[in-house]
C-alpha positions in Angstrom: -4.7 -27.9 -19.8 -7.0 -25.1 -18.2 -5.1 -25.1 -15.0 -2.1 -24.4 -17.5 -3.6 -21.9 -19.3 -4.5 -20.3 -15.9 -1.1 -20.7 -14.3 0.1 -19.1 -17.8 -2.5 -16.2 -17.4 -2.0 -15.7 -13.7 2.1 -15.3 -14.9 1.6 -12.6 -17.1 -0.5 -10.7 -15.2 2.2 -10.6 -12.1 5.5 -10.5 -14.3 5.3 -6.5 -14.8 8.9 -5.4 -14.7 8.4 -1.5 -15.6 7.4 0.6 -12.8 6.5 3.6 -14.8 3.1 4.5 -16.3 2.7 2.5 -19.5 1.5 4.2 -22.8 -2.0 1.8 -23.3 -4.0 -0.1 -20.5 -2.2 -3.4 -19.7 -3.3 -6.3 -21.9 -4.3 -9.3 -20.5 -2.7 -12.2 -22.4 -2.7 -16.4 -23.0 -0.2 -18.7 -24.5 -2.1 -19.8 -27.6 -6.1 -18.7 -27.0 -8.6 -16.2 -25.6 -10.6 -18.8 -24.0 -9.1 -21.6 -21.2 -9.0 -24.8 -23.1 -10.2 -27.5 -21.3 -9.8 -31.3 -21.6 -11.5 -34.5 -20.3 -9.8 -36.2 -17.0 -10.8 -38.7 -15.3 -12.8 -37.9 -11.7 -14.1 -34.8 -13.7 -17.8 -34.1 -14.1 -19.7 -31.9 -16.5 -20.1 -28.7 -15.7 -16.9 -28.6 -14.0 -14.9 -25.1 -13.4 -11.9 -24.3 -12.3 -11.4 -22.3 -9.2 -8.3 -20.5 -10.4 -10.8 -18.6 -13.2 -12.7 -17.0 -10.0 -9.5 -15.6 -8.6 -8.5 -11.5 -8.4 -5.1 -11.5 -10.1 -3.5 -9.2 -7.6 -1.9 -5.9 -8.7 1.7 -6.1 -10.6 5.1 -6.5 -8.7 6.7 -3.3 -9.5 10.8 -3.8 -9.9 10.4 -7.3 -9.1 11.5 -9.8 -12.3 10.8 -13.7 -11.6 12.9 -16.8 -13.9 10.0 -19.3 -14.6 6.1 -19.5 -13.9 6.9 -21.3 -10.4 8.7 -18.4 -9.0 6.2 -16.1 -9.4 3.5 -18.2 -8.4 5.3 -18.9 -5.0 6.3 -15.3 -4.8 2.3 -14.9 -4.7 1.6 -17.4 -1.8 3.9 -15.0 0.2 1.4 -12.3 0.0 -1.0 -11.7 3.7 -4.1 -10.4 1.7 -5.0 -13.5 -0.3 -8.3 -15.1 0.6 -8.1 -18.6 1.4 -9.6 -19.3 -2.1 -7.4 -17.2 -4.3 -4.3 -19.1 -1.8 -6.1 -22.5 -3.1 -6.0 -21.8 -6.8 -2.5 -20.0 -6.1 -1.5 -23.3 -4.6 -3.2 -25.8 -7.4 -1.4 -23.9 -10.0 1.6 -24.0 -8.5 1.0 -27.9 -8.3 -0.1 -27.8 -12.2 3.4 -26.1 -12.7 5.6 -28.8 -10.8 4.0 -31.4 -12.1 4.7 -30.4 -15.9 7.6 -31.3 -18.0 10.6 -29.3 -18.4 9.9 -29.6 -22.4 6.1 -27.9 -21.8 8.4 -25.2 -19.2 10.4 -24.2 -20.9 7.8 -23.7 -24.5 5.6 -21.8 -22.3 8.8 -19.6 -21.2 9.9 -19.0 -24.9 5.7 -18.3 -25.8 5.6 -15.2 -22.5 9.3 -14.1 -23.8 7.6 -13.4 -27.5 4.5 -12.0 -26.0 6.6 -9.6 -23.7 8.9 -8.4 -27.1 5.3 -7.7 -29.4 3.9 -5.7 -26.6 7.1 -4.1 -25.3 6.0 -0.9 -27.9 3.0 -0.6 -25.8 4.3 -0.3 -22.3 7.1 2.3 -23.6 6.8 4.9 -21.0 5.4 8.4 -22.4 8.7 10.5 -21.7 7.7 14.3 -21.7 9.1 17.0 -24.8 11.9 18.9 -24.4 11.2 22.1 -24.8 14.5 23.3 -26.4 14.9 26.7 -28.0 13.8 26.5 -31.5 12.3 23.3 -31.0 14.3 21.3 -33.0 12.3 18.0 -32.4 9.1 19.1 -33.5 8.1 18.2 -36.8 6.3 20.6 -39.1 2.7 19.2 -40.3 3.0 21.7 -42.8 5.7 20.8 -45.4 5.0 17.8 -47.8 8.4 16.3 -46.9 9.5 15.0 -43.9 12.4 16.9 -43.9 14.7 14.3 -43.5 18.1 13.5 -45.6 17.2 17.3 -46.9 20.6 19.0 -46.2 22.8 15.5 -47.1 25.3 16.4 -50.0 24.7 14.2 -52.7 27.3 13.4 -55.2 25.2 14.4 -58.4 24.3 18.0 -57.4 26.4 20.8 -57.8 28.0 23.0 -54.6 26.9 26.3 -52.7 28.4 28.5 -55.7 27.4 26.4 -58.4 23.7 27.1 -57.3 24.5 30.8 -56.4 26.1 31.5 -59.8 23.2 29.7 -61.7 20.8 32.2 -59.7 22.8 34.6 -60.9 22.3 34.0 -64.4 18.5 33.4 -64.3 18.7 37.1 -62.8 20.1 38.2 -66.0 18.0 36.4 -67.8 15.0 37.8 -66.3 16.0 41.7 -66.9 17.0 40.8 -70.5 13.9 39.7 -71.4 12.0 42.9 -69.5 14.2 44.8 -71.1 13.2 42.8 -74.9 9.5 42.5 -74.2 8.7 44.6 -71.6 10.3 47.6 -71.9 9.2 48.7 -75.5 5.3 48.3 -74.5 6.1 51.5 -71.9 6.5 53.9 -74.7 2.4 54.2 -75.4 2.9 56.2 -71.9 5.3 58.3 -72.6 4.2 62.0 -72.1 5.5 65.3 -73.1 7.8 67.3 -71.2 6.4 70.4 -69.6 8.1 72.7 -67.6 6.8 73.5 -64.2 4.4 76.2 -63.8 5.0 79.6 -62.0 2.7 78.4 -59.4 4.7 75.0 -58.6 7.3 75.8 -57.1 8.2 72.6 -54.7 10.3 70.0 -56.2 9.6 66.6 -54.4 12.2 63.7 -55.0 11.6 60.2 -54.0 14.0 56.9 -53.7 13.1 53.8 -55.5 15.0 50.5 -55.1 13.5 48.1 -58.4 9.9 47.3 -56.6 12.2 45.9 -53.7 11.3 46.7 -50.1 13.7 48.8 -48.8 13.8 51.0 -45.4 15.1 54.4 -47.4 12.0 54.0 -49.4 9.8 55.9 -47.8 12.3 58.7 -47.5 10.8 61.8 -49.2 12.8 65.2 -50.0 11.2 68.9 -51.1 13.4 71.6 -51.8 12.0 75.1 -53.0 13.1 78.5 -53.1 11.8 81.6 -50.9 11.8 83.8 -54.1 9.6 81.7 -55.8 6.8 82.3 -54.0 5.3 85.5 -55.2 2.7 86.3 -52.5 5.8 86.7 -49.5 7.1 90.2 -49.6 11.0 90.7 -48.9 10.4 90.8 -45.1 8.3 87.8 -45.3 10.7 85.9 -47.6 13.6 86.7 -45.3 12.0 85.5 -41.7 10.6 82.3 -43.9 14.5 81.8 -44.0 15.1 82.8 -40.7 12.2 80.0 -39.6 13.8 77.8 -41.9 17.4 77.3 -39.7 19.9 75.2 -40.9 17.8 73.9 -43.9 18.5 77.1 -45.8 21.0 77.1 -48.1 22.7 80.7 -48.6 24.8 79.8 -51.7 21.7 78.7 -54.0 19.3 80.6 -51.6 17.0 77.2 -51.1 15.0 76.0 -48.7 15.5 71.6 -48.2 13.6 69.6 -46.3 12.8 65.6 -45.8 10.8 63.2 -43.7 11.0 59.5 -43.6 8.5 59.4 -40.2 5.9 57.7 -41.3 5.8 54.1 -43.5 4.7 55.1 -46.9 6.2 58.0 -48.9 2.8 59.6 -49.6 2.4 59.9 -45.8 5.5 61.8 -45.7 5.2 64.0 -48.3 1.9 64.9 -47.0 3.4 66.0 -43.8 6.3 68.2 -45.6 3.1 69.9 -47.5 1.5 70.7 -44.1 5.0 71.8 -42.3 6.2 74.2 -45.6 1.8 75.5 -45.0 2.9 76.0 -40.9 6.1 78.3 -42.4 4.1 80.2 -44.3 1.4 81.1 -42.3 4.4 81.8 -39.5 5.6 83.6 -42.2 3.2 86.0 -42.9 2.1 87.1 -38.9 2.4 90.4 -38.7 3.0 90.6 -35.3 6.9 90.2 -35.3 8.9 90.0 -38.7 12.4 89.2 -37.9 13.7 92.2 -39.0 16.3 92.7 -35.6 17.4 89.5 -36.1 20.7 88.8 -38.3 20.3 85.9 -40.8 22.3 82.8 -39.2 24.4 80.9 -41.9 27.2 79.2 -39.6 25.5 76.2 -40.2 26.9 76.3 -44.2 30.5 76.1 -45.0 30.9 78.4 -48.5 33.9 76.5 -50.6 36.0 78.9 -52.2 37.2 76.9 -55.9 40.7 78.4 -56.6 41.1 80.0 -60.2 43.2 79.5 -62.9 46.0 82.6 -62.3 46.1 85.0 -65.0 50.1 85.0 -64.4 50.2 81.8 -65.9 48.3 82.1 -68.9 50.5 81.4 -71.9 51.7 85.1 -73.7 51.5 85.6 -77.1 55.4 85.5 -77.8 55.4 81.9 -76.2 52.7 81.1 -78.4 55.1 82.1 -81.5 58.0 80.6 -80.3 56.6 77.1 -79.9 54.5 77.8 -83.7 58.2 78.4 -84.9 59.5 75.2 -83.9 56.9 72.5 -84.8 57.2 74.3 -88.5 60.9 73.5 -88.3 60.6 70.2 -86.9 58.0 69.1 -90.2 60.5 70.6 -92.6 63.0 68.4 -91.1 61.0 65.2 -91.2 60.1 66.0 -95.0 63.5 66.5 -96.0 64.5 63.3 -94.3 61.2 61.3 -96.2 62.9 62.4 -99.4 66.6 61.4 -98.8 64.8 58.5 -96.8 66.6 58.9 -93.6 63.6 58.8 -91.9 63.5 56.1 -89.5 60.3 54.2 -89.8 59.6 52.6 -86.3 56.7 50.2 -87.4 58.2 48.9 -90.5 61.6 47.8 -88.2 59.6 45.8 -86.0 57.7 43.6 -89.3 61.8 43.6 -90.8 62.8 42.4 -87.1 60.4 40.0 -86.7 60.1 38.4 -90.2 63.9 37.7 -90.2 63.8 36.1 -86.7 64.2 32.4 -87.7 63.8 29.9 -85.1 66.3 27.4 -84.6 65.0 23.7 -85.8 65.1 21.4 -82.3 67.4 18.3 -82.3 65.6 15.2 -83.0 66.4 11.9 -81.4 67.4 9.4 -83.7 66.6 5.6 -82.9 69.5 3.9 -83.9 70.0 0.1 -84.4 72.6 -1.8 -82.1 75.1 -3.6 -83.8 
């Protein structure tokens, strides 16, 4: 039995047939125990050992697959580098081997078979990631689920525009109630209107989108008029439109300006308040003032609105003509009310339609065969 067990041993150890690198240390397996069994046989004496449990299993045959125990073992006696004592317990094993039964064969066959499908997880080579793209194959540690079946279609959930309509209406839902419970609580802030002072003359104007980020939210717009500001003097008030450019308008005599540079809106309005400062200081250097220089207004198109022409303006005899005839026209209906010849549209139709009688539908009659 312990020449068996080492014959068995000695098997598994040889029979590698993957050549790659496995994924954990090889495994070095028996038929039924960890420890060589032994039994009593005659010409045996105590203390006894077998010389196969000294022997240097040598290293796997990579790509080489054997049929039975015997194979293998004579495969081994083949190799130049065995000692003449490993050759000896190679050779006594391989005598173990012939000498057993077919039946014992062929269970320790059907035992290495088993052992090789349990441990065939184990030797699964470690193939290398793809790296794709977007990295399909990874799975997130982050999400609860394992994000699979997530996308299947089931058959008790609704479609794409069921859920999309459904959003739709909590939407609704949501701005009717800020609208019911909300809303009214703003009027404690309301604050009277008070017109703007003669010293506040720039009118800012921002864009809001609902609290929703938005990349036109940021955009800031001042507009102010030249006249407004009382400490210019003509001259000065004329070159500020002159520095001004294309951003004066010559029909309402304004000044517009806007700035969407920077990320927030008061970041932008603060740099219209330094540019209109710049202006004004330019402005007011008395060193050149514009004054040979024509005011430049190509830049605006002026849009002439047609008027109404006086030539067709209805004339007072028209005007009495057309007096003249609805007079006569009423004194013809009330004539025709009292000889009642006058046709009454409405009261036609109800006479029309109340003496409209439908035609009963033919019946089928069942009638008995004779």
């Amino acid at each position: 039995m312990a020449s068996a067990a080492n014959s068995l041993r000695l098997c598994l150890r040889a029979s590698r047939k993957i050549s790659v690198r496995p994924a954990a240390s090889p495994l070095l397996r028996r038929a039924l125990t960890t420890t060589a069994a032994q039994c009593a046989r005659p010409g045996r004496k105590k203390g006894w050992k077998d010389p196969s449990d000294n022997f240097e299993f040598p290293e796997p045959y990579e790509g080489k697959a054997f049929n039975d125990l015997g194979e293998q073992l004579r495969y081994s006696l083949e190799n130049d580098e065995l000692n003449e004592a490993d050759r000896a317990a190679v050779q006594q094993a391989l005598a173990s081997w012939e000498n057993k039964p077919n039946e014992e064969k062929l269970e320790e066959q059907q035992i290495i078979k088993e052992i090789d499908k349990e441990f065939a997880p184990l030797r699964a080579p470690v193939r290398a990631r793809h790296n794709s793209f977007w990295n399909a194959e990874e799975q997130d540690t982050d999400l609860i689920t394992d994000e699979v079946g997530e996308d299947d279609f089931e058959e008790n959930d609704m479609m794409a525009m069921g859920h999309a309509k459904l959003e739709e209406h909590r939407e609704y839902r949501e701005y009717a109630r800020i609208a019911v419970w909300e809303m009214p609580l703003l009027s404690k802030f309301t604050k009277k209107f008070e017109p703007p002072k003669e010293n506040e003359v720039l009118r800012f104007r921002y864009t809001t989108y609902m609290g929703e980020f938005h990349p036109a939210d940021r955009k800031v717009v001042v507009e102010f008029a030249p006249r407004d500001l009382s400490e210019l003097t003509e001259v000065q008030q004329s070159k500020l439109c002159k520095l001004a450019g294309a951003r004066y308008n010559p029909e309402k005599q304004t000044i517009k300006m806007s700035c969407e540079k920077f990320e927030l809106p008061a970041q932008n309005k603060r740099w219209l308040g330094d540019t209109i400062a710049r202006l004004i200081t330019a402005a007011k250097d008395p060193t050149d003032t514009f004054e040979d220089i024509p005011l430049d207004t190509r830049h605006h198109k002026f849009k002439s609105i047609p008027k109404y022409p006086k030539e067709w303006y209805m004339s007072e005899q028209r005007k009495k003509e057309l007096l003249a005839q609805r007079e006569e026209s009423l004194k013809l209906d009330m004539k025709k009310r009292r000889t009642r010849e006058l046709i009454d549209g409405v009261k036609l139709i109800e006479q029309g339609v109340l003496s409209s009688v439908k035609e009963k539908e033919p019946v089928a009659v069942r009638v008995k065969a004779r």
